[in-house]
DRENPA-3360 file (N, C-alpha, C; in nm, 2 decimals, always signed):
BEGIN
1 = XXXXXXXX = +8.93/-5.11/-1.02/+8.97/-5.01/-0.92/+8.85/-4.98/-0.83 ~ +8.88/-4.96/-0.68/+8.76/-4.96/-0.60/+8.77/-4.81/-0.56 ~ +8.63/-4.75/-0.55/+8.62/-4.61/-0.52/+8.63/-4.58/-0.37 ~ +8.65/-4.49/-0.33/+8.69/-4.46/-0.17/+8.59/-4.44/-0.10 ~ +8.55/-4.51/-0.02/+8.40/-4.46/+0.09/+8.37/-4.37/+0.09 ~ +8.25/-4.35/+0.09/+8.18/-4.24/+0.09/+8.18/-4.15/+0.26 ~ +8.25/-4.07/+0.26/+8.26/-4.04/+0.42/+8.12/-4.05/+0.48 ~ +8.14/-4.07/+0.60/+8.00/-4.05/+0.68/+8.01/-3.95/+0.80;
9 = XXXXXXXX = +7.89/-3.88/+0.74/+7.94/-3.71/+0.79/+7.92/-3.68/+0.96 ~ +7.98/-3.63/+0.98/+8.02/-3.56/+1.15/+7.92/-3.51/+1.22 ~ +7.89/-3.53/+1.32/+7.77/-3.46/+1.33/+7.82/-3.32/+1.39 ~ +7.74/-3.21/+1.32/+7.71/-3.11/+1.38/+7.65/-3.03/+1.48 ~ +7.73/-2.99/+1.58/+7.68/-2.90/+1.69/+7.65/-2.75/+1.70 ~ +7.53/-2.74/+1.64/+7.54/-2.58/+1.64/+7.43/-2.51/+1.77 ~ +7.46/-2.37/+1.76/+7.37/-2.33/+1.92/+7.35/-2.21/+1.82 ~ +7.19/-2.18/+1.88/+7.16/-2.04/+1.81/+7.07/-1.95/+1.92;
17 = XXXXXXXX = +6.97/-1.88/+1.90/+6.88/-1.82/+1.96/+6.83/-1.67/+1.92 ~ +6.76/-1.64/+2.01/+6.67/-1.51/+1.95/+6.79/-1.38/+1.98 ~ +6.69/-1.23/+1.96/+6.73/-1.10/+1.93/+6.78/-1.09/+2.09 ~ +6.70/-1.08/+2.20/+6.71/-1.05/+2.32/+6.75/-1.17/+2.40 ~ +6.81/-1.28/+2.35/+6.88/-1.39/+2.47/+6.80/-1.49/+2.55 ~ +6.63/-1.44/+2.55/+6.55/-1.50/+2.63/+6.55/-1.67/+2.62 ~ +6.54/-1.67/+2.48/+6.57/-1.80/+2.41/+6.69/-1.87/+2.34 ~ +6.74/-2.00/+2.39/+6.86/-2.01/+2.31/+6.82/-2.16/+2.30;
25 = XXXXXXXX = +6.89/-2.20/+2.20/+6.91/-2.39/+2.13/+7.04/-2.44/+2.13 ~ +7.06/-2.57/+2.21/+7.14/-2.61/+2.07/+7.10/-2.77/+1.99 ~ +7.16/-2.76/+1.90/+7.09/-2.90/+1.81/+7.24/-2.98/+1.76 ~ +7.20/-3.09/+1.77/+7.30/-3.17/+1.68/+7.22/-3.23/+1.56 ~ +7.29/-3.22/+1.45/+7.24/-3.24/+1.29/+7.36/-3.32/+1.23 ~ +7.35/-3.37/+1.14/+7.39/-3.47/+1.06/+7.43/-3.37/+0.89 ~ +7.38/-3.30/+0.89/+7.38/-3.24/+0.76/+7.42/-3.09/+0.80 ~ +7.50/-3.03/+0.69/+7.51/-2.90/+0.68/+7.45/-2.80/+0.61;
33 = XXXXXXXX = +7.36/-2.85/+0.53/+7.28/-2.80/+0.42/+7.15/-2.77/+0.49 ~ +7.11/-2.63/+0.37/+6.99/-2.57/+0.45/+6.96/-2.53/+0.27 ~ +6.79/-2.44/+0.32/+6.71/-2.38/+0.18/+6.67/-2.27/+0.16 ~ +6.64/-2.18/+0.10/+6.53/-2.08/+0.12/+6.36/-2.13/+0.11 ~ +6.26/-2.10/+0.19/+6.15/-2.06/+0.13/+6.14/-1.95/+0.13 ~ +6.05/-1.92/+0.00/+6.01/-1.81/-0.07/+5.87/-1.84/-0.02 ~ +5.76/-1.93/-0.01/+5.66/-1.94/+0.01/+5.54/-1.81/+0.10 ~ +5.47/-1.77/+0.04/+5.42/-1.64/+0.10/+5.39/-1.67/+0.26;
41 = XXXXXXXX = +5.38/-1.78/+0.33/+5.34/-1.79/+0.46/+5.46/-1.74/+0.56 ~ +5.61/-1.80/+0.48/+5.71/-1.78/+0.59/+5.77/-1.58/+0.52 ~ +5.71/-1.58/+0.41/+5.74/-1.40/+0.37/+5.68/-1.36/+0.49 ~ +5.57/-1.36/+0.49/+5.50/-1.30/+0.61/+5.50/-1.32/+0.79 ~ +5.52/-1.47/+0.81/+5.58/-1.48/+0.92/+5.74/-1.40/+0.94 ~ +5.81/-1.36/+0.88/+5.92/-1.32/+0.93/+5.93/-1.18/+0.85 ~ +5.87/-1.16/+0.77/+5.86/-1.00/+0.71/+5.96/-0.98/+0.64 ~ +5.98/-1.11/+0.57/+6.10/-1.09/+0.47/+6.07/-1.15/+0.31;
49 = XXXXXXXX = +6.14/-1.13/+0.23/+6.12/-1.22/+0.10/+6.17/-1.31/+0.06 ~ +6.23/-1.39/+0.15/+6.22/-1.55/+0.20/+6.33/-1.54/+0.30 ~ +6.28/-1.73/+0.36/+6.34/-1.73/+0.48/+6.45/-1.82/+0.48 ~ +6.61/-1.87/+0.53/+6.68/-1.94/+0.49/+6.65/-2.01/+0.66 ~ +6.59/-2.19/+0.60/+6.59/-2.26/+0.72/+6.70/-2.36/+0.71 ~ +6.68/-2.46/+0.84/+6.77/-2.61/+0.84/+6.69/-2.70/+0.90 ~ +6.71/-2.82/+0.87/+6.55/-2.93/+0.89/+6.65/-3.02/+0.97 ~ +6.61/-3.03/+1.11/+6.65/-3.12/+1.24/+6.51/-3.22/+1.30;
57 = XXXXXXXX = +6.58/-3.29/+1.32/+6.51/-3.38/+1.40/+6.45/-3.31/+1.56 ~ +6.32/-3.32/+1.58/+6.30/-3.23/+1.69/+6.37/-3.31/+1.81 ~ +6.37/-3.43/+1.86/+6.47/-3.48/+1.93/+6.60/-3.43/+1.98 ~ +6.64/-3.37/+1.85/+6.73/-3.35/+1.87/+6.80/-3.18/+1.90 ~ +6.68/-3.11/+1.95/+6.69/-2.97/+1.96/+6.69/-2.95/+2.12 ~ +6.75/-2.88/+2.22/+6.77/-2.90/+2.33/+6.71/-2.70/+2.38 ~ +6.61/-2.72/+2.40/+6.57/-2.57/+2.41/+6.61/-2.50/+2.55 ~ +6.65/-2.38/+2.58/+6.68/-2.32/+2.72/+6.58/-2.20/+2.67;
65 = XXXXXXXX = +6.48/-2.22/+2.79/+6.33/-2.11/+2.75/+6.26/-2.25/+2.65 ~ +6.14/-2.15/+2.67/+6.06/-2.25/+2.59/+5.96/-2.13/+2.49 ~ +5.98/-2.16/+2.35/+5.89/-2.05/+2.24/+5.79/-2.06/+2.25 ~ +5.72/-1.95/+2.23/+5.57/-1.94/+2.20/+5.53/-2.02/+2.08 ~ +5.44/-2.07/+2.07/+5.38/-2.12/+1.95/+5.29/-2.05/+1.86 ~ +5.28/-2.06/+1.72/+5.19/-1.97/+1.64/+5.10/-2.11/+1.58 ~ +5.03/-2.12/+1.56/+4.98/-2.21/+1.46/+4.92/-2.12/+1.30 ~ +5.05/-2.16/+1.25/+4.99/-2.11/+1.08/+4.88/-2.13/+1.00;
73 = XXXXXXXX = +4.89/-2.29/+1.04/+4.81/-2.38/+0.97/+4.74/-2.44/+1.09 ~ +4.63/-2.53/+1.02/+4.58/-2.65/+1.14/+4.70/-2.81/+1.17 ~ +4.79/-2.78/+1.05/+4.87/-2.85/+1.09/+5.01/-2.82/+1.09 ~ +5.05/-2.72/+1.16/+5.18/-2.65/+1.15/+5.15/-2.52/+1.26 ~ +5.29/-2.56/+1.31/+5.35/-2.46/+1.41/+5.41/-2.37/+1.38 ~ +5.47/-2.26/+1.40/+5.56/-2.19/+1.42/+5.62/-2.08/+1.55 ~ +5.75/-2.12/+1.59/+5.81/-2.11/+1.75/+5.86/-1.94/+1.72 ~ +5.88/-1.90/+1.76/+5.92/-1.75/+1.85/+5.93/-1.67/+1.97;
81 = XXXXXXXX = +5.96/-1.64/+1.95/+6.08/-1.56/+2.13/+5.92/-1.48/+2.14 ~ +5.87/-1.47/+2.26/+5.77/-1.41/+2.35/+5.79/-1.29/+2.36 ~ +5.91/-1.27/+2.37/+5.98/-1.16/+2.46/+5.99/-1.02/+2.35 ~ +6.10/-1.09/+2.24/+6.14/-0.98/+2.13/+6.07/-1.02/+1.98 ~ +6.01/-1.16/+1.97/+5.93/-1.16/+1.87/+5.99/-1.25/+1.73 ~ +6.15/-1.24/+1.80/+6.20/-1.36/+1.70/+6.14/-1.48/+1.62 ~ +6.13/-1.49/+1.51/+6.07/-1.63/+1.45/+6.19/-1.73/+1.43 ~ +6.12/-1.87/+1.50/+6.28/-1.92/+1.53/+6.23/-2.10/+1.48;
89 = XXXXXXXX = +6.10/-2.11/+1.49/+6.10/-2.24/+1.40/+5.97/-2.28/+1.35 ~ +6.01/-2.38/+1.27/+5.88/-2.41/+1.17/+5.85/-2.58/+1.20 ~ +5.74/-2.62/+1.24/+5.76/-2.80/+1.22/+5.58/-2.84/+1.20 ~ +5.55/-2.92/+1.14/+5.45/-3.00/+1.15/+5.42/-3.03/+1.27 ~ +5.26/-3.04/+1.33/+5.24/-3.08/+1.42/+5.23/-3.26/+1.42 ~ +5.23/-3.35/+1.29/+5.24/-3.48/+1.36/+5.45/-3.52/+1.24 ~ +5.53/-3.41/+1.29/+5.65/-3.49/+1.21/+5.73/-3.48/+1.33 ~ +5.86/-3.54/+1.34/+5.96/-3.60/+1.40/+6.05/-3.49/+1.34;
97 = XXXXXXXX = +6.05/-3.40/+1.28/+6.13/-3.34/+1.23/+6.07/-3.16/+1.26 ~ +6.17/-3.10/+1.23/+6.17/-2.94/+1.23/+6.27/-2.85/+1.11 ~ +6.20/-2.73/+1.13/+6.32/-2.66/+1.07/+6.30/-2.55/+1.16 ~ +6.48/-2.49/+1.15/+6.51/-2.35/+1.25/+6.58/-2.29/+1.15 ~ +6.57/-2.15/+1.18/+6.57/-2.05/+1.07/+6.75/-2.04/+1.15 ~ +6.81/-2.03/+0.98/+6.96/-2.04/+0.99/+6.97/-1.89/+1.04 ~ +6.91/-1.76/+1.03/+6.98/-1.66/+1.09/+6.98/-1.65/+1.24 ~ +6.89/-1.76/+1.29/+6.90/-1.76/+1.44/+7.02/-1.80/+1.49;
105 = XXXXXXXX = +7.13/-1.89/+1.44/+7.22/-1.94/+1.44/+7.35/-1.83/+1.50 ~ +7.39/-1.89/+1.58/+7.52/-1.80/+1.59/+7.64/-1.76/+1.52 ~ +7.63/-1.91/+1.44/+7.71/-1.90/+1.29/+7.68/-1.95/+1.23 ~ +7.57/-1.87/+1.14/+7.53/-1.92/+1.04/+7.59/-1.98/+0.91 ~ +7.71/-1.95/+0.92/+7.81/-1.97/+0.82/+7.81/-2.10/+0.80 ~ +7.80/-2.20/+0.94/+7.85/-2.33/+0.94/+7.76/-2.42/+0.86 ~ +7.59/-2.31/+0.77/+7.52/-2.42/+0.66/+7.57/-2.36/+0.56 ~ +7.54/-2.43/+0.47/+7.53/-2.41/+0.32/+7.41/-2.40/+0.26;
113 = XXXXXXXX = +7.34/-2.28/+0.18/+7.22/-2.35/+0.11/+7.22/-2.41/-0.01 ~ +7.14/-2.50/-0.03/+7.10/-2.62/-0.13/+7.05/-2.59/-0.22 ~ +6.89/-2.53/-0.22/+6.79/-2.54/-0.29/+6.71/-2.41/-0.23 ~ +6.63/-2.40/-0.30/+6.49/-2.30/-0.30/+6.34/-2.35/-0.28 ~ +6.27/-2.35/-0.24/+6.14/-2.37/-0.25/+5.97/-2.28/-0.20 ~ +5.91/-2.31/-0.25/+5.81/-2.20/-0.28/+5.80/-2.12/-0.39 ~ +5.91/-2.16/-0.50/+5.96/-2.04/-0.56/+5.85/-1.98/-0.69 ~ +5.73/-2.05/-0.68/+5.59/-1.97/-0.75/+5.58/-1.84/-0.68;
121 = XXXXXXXX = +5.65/-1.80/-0.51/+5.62/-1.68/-0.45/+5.74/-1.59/-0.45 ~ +5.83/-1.63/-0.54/+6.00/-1.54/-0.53/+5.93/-1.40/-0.62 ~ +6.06/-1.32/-0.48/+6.00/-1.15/-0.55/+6.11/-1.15/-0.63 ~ +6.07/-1.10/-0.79/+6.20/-1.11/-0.86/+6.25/-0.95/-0.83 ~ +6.23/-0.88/-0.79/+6.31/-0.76/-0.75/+6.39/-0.75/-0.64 ~ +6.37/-0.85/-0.58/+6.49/-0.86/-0.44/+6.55/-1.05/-0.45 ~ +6.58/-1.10/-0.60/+6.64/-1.25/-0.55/+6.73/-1.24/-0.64 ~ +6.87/-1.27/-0.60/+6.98/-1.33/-0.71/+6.98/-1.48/-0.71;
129 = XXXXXXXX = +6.98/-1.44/-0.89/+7.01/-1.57/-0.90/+7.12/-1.62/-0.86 ~ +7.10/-1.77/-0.79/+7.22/-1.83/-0.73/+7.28/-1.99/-0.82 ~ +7.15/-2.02/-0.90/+7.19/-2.15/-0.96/+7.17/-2.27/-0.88 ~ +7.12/-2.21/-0.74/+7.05/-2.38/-0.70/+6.95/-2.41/-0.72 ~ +6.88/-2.56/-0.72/+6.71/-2.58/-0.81/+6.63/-2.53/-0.69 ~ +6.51/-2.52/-0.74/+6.39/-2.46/-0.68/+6.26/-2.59/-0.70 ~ +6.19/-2.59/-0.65/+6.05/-2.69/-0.64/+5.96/-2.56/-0.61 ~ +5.84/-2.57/-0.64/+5.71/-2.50/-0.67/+5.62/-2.59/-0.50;
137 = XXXXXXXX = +5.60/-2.55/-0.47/+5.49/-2.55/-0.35/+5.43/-2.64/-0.36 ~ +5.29/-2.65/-0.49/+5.23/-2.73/-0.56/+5.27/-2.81/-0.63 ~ +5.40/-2.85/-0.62/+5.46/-2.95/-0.70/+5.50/-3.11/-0.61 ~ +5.51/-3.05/-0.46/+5.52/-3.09/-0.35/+5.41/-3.21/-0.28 ~ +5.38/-3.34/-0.35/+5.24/-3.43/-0.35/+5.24/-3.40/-0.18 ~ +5.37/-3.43/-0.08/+5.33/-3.46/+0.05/+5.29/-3.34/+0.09 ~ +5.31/-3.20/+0.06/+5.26/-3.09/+0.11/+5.12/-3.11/+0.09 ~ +5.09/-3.13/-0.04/+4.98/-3.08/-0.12/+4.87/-3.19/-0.02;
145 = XXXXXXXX = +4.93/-3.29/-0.02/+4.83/-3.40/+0.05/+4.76/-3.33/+0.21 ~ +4.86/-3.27/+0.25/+4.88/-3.19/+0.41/+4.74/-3.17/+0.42 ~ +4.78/-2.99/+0.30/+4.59/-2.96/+0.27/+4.53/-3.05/+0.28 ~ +4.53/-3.08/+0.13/+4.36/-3.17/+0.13/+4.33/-3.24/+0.26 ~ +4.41/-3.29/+0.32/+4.37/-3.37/+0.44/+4.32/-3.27/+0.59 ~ +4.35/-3.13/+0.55/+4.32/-3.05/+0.65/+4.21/-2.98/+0.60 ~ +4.20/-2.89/+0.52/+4.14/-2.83/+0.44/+4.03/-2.86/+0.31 ~ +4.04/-2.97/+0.32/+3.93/-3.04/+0.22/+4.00/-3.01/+0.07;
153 = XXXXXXXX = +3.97/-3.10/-0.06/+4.03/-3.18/-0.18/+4.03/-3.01/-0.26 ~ +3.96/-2.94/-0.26/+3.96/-2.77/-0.35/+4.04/-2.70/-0.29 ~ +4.13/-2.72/-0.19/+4.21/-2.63/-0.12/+4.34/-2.56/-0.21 ~ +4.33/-2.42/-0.23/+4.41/-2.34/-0.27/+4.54/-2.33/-0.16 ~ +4.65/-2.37/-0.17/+4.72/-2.45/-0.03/+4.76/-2.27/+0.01 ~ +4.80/-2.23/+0.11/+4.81/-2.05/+0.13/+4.78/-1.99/+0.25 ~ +4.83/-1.88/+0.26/+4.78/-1.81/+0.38/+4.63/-1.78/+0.33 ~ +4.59/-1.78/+0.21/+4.37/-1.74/+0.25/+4.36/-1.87/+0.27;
161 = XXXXXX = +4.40/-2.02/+0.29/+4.30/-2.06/+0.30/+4.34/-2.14/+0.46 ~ +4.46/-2.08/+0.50/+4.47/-2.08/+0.65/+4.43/-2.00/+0.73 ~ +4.37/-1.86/+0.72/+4.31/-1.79/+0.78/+4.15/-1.82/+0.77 ~ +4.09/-1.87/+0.64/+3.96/-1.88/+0.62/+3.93/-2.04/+0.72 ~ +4.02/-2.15/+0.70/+4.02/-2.22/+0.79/+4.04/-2.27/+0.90 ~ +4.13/-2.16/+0.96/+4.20/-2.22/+1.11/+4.17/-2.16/+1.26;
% end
């Protein structure tokens, strides 16, 4: 008995943007799945106790306005509205890829989250358990490699050792 193809998924057209309108996206994505980080950099970039993103191809993000840039790291961006302060994306400065924070989304409804990560930084006073897996930061070789290669081989990977070095 032969099993049924595996569908091949639709692509999705979603449009989102900031608080005050200045800035708006839209992106076409292949996947409907998104994550939390818990990781203390994006706690504090967005002043929350984690952030739920979705990982696009930067290609494929079509900006009206153009974000300010933050540099977190020496090798990492993060985009926000000028105007009202919105944090609206996260990407490597050498990847082909991005992530945009699903509450910027007009409907956020239209991801689903997957997974967790960062979760050595989850506040256990504000997280329900939801039953999706989680990955540790440090558990992560291509993150971890990021540092060392920015930060030299002792690098505690973090916001002290992105302020002490960037």
């Amino acid at each position: 008995m032969s099993q049924a193809p595996t569908p091949v998924p639709t692509p999705l057209t979603l449009t989102g943007g900031c608080l005050c309108g200045a800035l708006r996206y839209t992106v076409t994505t292949e996947s409907d799945e998104g994550y939390y980080c818990h990781c203390r950099m994006c706690q504090l970039a967005f002043g929350n106790t984690r952030v739920p993103w979705f990982n696009v191809f930067q290609r494929k993000v079509v900006w009206q306005g153009e974000p300010r840039q933050y540099a977190s790291s020496t090798f990492a961006r993060r985009g926000f509205c000028g105007n009202c302060g919105t944090p609206l994306s996260f990407a490597y400065v050498d990847s082909e890829r991005m992530d945009l924070a699903v509450g910027s989304l007009d409907d956020p409804n239209a991801l689903r989250p997957v997974s967790h990560f960062g979760i050595e930084s989850i506040v256990p006073r504000w997280h329900a358990e939801d039953g999706l897996p989680g990955e540790r930061l440090d558990a992560s070789e291509r993150l971890a490699k990021r540092w060392k290669d920015h930060y030299g081989a002792d690098v505690v990977p973090g916001v002290e050792a992105a302020r002490a070095g960037g």
